[in-house]
C-alpha positions in Angstrom: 9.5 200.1 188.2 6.6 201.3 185.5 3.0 200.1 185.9 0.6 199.2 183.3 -3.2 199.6 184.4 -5.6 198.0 182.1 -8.7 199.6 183.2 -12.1 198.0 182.9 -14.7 196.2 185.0 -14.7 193.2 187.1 -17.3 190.6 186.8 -18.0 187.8 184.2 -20.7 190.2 183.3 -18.4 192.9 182.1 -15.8 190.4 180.5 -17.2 191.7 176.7 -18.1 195.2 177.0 -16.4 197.7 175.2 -15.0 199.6 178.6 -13.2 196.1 179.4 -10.2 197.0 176.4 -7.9 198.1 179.0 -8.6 194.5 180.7 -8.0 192.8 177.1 -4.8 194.4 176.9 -3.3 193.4 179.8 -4.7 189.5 179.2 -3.4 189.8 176.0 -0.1 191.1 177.2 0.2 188.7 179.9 -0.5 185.8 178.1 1.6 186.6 175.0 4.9 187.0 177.4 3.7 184.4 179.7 3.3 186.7 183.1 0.0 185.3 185.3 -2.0 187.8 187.5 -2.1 186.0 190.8 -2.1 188.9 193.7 -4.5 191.2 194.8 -3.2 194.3 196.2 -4.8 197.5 196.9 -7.9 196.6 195.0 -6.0 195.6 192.0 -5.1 192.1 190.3 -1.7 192.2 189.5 1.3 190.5 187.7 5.1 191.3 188.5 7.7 190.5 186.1 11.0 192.2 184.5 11.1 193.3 180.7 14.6 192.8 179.3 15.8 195.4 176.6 19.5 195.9 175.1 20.2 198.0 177.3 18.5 197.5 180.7 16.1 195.3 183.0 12.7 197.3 183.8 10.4 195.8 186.7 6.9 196.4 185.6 3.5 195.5 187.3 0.4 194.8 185.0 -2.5 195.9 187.0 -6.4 195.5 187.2 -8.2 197.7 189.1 -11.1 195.9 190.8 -13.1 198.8 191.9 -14.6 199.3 188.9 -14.0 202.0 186.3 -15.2 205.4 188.0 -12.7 204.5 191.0 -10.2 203.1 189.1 -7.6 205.9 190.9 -7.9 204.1 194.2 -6.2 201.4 193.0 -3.6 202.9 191.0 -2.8 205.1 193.6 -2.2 201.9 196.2 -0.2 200.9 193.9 2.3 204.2 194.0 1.7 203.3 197.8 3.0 200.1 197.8 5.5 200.0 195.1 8.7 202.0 194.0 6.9 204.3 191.1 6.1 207.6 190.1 3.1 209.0 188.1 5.5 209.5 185.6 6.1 205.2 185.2 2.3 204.5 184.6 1.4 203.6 181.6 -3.1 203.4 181.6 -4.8 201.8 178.7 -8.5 202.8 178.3 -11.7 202.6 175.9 -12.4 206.1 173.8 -15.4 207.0 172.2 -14.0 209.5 170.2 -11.6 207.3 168.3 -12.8 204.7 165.2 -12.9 201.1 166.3 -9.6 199.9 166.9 -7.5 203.2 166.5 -4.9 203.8 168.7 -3.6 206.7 170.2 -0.7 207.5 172.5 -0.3 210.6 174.8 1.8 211.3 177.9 0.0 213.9 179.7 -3.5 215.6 179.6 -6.7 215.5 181.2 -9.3 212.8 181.2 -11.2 213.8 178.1 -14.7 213.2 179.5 -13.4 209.3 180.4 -14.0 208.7 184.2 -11.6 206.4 185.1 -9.0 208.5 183.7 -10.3 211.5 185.8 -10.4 209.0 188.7 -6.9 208.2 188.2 -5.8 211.9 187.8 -7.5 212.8 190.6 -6.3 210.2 193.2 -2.5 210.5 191.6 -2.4 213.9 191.5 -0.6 214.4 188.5 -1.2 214.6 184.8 1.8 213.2 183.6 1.5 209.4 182.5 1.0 207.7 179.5 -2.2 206.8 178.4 -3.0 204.3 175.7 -6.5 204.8 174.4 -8.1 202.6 172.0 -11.3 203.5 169.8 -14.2 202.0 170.5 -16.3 204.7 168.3 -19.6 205.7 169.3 -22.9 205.7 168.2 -25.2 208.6 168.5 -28.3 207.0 169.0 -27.0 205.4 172.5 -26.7 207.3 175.5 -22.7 206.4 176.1 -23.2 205.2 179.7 -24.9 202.2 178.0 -22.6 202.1 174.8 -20.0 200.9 177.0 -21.6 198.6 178.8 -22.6 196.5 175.8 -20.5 193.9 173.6 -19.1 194.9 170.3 -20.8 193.9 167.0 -18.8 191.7 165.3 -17.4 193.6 162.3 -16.6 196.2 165.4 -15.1 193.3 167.8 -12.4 192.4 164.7 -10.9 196.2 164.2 -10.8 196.5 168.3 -9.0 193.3 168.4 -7.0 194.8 165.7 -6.0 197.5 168.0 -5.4 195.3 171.6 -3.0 193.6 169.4 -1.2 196.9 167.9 -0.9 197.7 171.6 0.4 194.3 172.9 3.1 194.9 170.1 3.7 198.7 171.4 4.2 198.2 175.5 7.6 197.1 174.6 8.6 200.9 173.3 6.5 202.3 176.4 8.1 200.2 178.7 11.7 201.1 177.4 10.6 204.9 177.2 10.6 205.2 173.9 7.1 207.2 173.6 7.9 209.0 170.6 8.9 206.1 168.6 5.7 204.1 169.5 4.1 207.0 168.7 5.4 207.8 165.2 4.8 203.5 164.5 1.0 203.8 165.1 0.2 207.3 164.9 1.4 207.5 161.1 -1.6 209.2 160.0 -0.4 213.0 162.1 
C-alpha cells in the first residue's frame, strides 16, 4: 500500500492559499480518476482505492492531514499506524518557496528544507526516506513567508501553479508504480 499526503490547511479560509497545493493535488487527482475522500482517520481525510499498472495492482490512500500544516506528521504517522505502509510508500506533495511558480521537483529522501510540515512529517515518521513532490510557489522578498503562504496567488501566478498541480496529477502514476527516476527525468528535463 503507498500513501499520498497532500499537505495543506483545513478550512474554507485556507481553500486558496498558496500552502493548500498539496490539497489541490490530491482534489485534482481524486477527481481526475474518480476516487472521493469520505473517511476521517487519524486526523486525516482520506480516499482508498487500487491503481492498476501492466504489471501489478497497488492499493494507495490519498490523505489530508486535518491538523494543519506544522502537525501535519501526526497524521501521516496514524496513518503508518493504521494501515499496511512504510515510510518508504509515502509519497508528500508540498508548497516551496524556493522554486518558480509552478516548477516541479521530485526527491526521495532529504530533510525538510526550512518547510514545517515536512519537518513535522520527518519527525513523527522517523525517517527521511519518502518521496516528496514539491511545487513552486516562488517567493517574494518583500513578505515575511509566514504570510506569503497564507495569501491567494495572483493570477498570472495561480495559471503556472495550476500548470504544475496538473504536471503532478499526470506524474503520481510513475510514483505510484515506483518508477521515481523516470518521473523525474519527464519533469526535471532542465538538470
Amino acid at each position: 500500500m503507498k500513501l499520498i499526503v497532500g499537505l495543506g490547511n483545513p478550512g474554507k479560509e485556507y481553500e486558496e492559499t498558496k500552502h493548500n497545493i498539496g490539497y489541490w493535488v490530491v482534489d485534482a487527482f481524486a477527481g481526475q480518476h474518480h476516487i472521493s475522500l469520505p473517511e476521517i482517520k487519524g486526523e486525516a481525510r482520506i480516499g482508498r482505492s487500487r491503481w492498476r499498472s501492466a504489471h501489478e495492482e497497488i492499493d494507495f490512500l490519498l490523505v489530508k492531514p486535518l491538523t494543519f500544516m506544522n502537525r501535519s506528521g501526526r497524521s501521516v504517522r496514524a496513518m503508518l499506524d493504521l494501515f499496511p505502509v512504510s515510510p518508504s510508500d509515502i509519497i508528500v506533495i508540498f508548497d516551496d518557496l524556493d522554486l518558480p511558480c509552478g516548477r516541479i521537483r521530485l526527491r526521495s529522501k532529504g530533510g525538510a528544507g526550512g518547510h514545517r510540515g515536512v519537518g513535522s512529517v520527518i519527525e513523527e515518521v522517523g525517517a527521511e526516506a519518502f518521496i516528496r513532490l514539491k511545487i513552486g510557489i516562488g517567493r517574494d522578498p518583500q513578505c515575511n513567508p509566514s504570510d506569503y503562504v497564507l495569501n491567494p496567488f495572483r493570477p498570472d501566478d495561480k495559471r503556472l501553479v495550476l500548470n504544475g498541480v496538473e504536471k503532478a496529477v499526470a506524474l503520481l502514476p510513475l510514483l505510484l508504480e515506483g518508477r521515481l527516476t523516470e518521473a523525474m527525468n519527464k519533469y526535471h528535463p532542465e538538470r
